[in-house]
FIDRENTOR-227890 format. One record per residue (C-alpha): residue in one letter; residue number from 1; z negated, x, y. Coordinates in nm, 3 decimals. Layout:
N
SITE   mikol   bagu        c3        c1        c2
SITE       a    NUM         Z         X         Y
...
***
This chain:
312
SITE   mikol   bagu        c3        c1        c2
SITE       x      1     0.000     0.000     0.000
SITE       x      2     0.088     0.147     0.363
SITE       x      3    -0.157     0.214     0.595
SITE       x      4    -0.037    -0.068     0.805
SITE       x      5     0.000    -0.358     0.566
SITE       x      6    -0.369    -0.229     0.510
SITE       x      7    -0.506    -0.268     0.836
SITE       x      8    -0.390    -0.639     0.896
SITE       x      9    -0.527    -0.722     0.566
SITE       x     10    -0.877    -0.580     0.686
SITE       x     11    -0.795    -0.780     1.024
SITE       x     12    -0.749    -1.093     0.792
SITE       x     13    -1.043    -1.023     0.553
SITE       x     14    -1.242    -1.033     0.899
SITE       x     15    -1.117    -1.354     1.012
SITE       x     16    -1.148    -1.526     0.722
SITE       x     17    -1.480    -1.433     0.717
SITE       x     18    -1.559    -1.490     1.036
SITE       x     19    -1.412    -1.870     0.971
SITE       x     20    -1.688    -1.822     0.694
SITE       x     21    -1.965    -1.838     0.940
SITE       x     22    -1.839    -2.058     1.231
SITE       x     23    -1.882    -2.358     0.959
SITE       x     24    -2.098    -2.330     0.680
SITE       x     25    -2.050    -2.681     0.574
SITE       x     26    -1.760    -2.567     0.353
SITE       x     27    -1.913    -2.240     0.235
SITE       x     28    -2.125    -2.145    -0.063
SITE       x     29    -2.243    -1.811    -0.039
SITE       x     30    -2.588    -1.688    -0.192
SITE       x     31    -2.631    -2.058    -0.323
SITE       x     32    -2.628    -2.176    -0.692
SITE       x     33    -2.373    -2.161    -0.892
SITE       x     34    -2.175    -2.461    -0.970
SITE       x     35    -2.057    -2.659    -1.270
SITE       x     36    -1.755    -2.607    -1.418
SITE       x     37    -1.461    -2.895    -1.362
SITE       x     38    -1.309    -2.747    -1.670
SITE       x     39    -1.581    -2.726    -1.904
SITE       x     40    -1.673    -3.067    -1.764
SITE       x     41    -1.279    -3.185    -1.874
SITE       x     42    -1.349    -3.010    -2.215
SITE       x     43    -1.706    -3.209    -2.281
SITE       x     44    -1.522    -3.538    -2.233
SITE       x     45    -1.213    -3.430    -2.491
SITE       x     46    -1.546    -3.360    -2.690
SITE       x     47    -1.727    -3.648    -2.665
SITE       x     48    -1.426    -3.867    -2.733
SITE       x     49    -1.371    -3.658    -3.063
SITE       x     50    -1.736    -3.781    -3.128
SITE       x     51    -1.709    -4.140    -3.014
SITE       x     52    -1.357    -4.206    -3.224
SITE       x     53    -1.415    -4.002    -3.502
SITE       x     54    -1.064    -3.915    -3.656
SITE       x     55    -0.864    -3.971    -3.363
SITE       x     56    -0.854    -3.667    -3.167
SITE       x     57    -0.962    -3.403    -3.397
SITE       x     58    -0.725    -3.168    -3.543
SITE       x     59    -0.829    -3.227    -3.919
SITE       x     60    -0.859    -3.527    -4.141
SITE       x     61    -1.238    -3.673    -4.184
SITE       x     62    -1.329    -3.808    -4.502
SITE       x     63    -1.683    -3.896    -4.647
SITE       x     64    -1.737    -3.570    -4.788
SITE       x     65    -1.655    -3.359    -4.429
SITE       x     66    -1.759    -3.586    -4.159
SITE       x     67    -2.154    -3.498    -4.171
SITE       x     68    -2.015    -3.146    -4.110
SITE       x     69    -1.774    -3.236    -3.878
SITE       x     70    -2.055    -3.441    -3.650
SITE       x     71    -2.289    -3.168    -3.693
SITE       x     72    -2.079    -2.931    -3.552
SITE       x     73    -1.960    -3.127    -3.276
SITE       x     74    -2.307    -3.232    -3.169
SITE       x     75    -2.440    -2.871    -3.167
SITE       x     76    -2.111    -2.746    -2.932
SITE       x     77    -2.182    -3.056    -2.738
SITE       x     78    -2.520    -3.013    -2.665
SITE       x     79    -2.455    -2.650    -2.573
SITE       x     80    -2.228    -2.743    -2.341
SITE       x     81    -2.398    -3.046    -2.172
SITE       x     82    -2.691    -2.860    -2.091
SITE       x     83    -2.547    -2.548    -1.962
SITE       x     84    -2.365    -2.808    -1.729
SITE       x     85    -2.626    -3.061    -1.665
SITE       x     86    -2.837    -2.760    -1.584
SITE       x     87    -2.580    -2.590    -1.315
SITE       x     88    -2.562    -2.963    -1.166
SITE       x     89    -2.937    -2.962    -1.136
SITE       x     90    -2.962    -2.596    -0.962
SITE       x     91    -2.682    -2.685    -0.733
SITE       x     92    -2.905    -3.043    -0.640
SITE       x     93    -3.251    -2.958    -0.660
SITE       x     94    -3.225    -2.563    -0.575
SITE       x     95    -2.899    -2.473    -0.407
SITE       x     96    -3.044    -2.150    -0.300
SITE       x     97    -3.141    -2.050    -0.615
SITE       x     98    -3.055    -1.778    -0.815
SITE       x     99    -2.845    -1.897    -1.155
SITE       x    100    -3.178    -2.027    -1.343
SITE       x    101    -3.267    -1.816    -1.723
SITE       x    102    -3.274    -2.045    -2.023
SITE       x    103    -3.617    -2.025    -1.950
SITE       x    104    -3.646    -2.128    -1.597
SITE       x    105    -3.716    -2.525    -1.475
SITE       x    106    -3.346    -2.635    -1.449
SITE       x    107    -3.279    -2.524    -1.813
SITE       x    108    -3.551    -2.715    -1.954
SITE       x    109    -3.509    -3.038    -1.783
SITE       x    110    -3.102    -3.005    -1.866
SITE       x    111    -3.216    -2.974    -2.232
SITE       x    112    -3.425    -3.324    -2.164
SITE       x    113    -3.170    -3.494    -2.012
SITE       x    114    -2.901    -3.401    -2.233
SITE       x    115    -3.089    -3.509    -2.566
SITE       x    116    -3.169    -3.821    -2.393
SITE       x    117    -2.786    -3.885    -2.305
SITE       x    118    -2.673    -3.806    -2.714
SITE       x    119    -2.937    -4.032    -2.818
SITE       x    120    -2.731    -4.309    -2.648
SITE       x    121    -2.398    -4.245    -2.815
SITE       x    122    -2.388    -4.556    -3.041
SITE       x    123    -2.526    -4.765    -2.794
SITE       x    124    -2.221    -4.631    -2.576
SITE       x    125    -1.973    -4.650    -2.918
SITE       x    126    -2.085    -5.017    -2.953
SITE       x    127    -1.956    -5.094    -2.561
SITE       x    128    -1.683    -4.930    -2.641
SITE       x    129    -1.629    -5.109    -2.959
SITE       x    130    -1.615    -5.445    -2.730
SITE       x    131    -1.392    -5.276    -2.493
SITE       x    132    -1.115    -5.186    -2.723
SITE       x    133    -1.127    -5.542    -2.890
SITE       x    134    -1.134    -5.649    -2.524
SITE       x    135    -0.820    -5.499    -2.499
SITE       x    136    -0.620    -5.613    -2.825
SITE       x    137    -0.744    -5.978    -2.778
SITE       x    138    -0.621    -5.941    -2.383
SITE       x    139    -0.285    -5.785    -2.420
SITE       x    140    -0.023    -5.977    -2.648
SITE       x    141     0.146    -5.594    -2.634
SITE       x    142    -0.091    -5.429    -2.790
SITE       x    143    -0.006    -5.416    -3.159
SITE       x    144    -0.386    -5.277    -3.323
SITE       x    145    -0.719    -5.103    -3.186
SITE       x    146    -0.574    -4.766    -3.265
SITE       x    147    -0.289    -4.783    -3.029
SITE       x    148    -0.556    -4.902    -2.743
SITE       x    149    -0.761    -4.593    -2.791
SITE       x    150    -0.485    -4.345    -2.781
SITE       x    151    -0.243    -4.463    -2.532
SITE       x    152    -0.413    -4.709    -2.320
SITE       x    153    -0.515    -4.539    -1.999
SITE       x    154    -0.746    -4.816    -1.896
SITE       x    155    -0.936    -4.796    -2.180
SITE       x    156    -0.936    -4.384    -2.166
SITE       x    157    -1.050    -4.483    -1.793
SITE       x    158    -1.321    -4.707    -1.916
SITE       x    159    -1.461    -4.491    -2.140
SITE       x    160    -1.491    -4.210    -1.934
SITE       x    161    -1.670    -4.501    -1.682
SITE       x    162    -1.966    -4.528    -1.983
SITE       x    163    -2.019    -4.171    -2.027
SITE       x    164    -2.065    -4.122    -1.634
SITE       x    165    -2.227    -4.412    -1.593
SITE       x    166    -2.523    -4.297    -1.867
SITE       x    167    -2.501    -3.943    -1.687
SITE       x    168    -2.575    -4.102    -1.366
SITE       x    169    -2.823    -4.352    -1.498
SITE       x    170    -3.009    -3.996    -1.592
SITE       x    171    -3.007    -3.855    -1.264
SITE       x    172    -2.721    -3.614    -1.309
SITE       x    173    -2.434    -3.782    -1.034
SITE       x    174    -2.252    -3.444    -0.966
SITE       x    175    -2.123    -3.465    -1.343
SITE       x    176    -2.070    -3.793    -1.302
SITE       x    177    -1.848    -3.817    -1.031
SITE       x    178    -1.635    -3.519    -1.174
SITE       x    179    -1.579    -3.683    -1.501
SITE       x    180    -1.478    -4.020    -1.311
SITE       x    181    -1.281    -3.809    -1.060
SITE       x    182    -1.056    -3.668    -1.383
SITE       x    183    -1.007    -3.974    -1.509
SITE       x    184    -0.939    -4.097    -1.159
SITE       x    185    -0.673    -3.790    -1.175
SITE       x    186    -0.536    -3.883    -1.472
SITE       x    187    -0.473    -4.273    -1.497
SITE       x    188    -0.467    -4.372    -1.133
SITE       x    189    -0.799    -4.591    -1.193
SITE       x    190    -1.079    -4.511    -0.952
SITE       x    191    -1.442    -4.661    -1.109
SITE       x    192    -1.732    -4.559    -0.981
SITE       x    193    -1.989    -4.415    -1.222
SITE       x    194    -2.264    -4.611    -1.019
SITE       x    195    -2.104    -4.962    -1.086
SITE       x    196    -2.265    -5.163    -1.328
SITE       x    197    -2.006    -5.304    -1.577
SITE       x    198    -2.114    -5.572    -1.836
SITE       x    199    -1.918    -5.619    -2.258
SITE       x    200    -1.607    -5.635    -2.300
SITE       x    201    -1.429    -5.530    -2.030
SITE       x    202    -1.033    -5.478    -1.967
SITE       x    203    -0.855    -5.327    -1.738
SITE       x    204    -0.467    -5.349    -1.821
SITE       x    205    -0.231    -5.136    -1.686
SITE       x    206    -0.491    -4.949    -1.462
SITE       x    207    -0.276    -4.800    -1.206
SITE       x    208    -0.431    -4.846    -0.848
SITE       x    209    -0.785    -5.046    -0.934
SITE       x    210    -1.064    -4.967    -0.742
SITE       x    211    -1.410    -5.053    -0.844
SITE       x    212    -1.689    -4.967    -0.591
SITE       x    213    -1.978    -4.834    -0.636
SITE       x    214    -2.226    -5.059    -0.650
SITE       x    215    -2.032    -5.320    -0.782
SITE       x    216    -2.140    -5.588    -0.974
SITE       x    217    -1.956    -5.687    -1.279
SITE       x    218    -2.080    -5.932    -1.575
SITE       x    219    -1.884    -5.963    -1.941
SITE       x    220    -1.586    -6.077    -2.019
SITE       x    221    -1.388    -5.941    -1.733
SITE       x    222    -1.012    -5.845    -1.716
SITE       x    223    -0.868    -5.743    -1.432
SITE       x    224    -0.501    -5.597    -1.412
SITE       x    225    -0.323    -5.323    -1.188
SITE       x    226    -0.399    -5.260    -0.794
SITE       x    227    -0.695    -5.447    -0.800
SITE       x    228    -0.969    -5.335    -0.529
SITE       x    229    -1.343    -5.413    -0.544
SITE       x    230    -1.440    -5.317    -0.213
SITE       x    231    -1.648    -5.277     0.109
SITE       x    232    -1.564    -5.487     0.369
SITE       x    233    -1.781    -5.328     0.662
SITE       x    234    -2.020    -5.015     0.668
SITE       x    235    -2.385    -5.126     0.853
SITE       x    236    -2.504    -4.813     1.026
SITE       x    237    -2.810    -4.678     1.184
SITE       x    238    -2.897    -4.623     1.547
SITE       x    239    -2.757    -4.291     1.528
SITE       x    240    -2.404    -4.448     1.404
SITE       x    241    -2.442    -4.303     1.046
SITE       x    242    -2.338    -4.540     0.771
SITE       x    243    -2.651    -4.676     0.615
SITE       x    244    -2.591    -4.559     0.212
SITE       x    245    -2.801    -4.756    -0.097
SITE       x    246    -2.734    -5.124     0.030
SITE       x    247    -2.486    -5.305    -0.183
SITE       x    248    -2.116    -5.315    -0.052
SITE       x    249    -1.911    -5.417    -0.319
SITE       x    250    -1.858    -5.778    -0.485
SITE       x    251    -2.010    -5.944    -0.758
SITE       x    252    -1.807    -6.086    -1.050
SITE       x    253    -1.965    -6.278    -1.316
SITE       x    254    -1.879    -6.352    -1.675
SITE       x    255    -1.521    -6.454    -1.757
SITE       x    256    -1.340    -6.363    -1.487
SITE       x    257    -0.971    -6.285    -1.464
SITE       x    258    -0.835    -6.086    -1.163
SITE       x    259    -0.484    -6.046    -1.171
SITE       x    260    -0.253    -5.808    -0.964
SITE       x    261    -0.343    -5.645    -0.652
SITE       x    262    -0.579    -5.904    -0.561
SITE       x    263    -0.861    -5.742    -0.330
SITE       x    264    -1.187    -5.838    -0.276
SITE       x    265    -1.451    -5.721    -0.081
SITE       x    266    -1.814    -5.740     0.038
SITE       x    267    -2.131    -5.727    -0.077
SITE       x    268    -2.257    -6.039    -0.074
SITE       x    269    -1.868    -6.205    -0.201
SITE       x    270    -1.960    -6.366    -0.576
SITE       x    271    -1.645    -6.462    -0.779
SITE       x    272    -1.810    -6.710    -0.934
SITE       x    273    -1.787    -6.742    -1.359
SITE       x    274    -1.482    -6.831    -1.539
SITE       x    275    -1.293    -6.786    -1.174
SITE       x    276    -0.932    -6.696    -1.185
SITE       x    277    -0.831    -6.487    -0.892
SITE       x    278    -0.461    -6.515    -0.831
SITE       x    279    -0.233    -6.191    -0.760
SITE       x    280    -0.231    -6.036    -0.410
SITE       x    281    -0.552    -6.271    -0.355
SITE       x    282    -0.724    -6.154    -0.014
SITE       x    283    -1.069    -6.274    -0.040
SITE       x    284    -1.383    -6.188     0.167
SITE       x    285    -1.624    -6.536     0.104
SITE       x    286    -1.726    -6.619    -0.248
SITE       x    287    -1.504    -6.805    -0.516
SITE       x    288    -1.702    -7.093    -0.720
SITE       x    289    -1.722    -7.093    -1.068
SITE       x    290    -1.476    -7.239    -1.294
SITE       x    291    -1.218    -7.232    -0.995
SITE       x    292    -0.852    -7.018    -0.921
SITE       x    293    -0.894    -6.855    -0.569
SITE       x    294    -0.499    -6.817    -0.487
SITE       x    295    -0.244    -6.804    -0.207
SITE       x    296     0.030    -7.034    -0.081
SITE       x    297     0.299    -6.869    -0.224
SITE       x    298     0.588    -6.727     0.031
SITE       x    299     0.905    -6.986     0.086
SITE       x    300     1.163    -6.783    -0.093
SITE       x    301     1.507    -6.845     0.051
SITE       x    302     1.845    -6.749    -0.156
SITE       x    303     2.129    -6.689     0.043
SITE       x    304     2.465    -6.635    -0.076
SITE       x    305     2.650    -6.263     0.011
SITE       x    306     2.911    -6.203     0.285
SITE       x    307     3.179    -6.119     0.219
SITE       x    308     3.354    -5.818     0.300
SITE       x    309     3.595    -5.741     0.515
SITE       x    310     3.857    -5.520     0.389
SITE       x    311     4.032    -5.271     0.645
SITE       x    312     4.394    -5.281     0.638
***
């Protein structure tokens, strides 16, 4: 490297490090370390091995090699949840911490909280369970169970909403919101890991749905593509901050169909249950039970073409 190429790459090292220190909102220097958003990606592809067993792994399970197989999974599972849940605690509770020992505070209560999550795998297998029948019984496409697990992406969205959702739950919403951000990434469905989300739920075609977070929905739900369940104003405090905690997002009881693109928002809107909520549905007020919320459709007018004129 030249001498002068050199020098304006010291000039830039200085600036950029002077940038460093202007704003140290978007820094982290001499703070904990943080999780990993890849071996955060990897522990879902794990637990999904574990909560459809024979579906993604790369071997066929039988009754003589799935103890084995579970064993195994649960032990690199476990390893990896707590060296995680642990880096999300550090980065919470002690951001200017060094990276804590397996010995130190953060380790042990990872190893607590990660124990308690794997203890609720078949409750969270017996949601899903509903979910994918959810989805058969919904979608007159859908030709078995199997083909909703593997190529549904509002099911792969849903599940990754019950893992989070039991992360959060346990005090751990960094992970949380990084697994629901990758599956936010990846099928174009945005749940909150906060929401509360009753049996049986469907989303089909997922693309574009929006689920607050402290949403409110009961079981029985389906709701299809572009749907929004959202805030429809921010109360703030006398210093014009947005007031955080208070519930923003609608209700939606039991048996509730929302089809396309419909939006609804507010905290205290209730779609009552058994509602229908037509597509592209504005609604801010509450919908009563047993009822379709819908819009006068647009006058469609059909014209015949003009004809062209042809040049000479």
């Amino acid at each position: 490297m030249d001498d002068s190429l050199s020098s304006e790459l010291d000039k830039l090292t200085d600036a950029v490090l002077a940038s460093y220190d202007t704003d140290p909102r978007t820094r982290r220097i001499d703070d904990a370390f943080l999780p990993s958003h890849g071996r955060i990606v990897k522990l879902v592809d794990l637990l999904r091995q574990l909560l459809f067993p024979g579906y993604f792994t790369a071997k066929v399970l039988t009754r003589h090699n799935v103890r084995f197989h579970v064993g195994t999974l649960l032990e690199e599972i476990q390893t990896v949840l707590t060296d995680q849940v642990a880096h999300c605690i550090c980065s919470d509770d002690h951001p200017s911490c060094d990276a804590c020992s397996a010995a130190g505070p953060c380790h042990h209560k990872a190893q607590r909280i990660a124990q308690q999550f794997l203890d609720r795998i078949p409750s969270i297998r017996d949601a899903l369970a509903l979910d994918a029948q959810a989805a058969y019984d919904g979608d007159p496409a859908a030709k078995n169970i199997a083909e909703v697990i593997y190529c549904y992406p509002g099911f792969y969205a849903v599940t990754i909403y019950r893992i989070a959702h039991e992360l959060w739950n346990l005090g751990v919403p960094l992970m949380a919101r990084i697994m629901s951000e990758h599956a936010h990434s990846v099928t174009g469905c945005d749940i909150h890991p906060a929401a509360r989300i009753g049996r049986s739920f469907f989303i089909d075609h997922a693309t574009g749905v929006v689920i607050g977070e402290t949403s409110r929905i009961g079981d029985n739900v389906k709701i299809y593509q572009g749907v929004t369940l959202g805030a429809k104003s921010f109360p703030k405090d006398e210093r014009g901050r947005v007031i955080k905690g208070l519930q923003r997002h609608p209700t939606i009881e039991n048996r509730v169909t929302i089809y396309a693109n419909a939006t609804i928002l507010g905290g205290q809107t209730v779609v009552g249950q058994g509602a229908t909520v037509a597509g592209n549905t504005f609604i801010t007020e509450s919908v009563t039970a047993d009822s379709v919320a819908e819009i006068t459709p647009p006058e469609v007018k059909v014209r015949a073409k003009k004809a062209r004129r042809v040049e000479s």
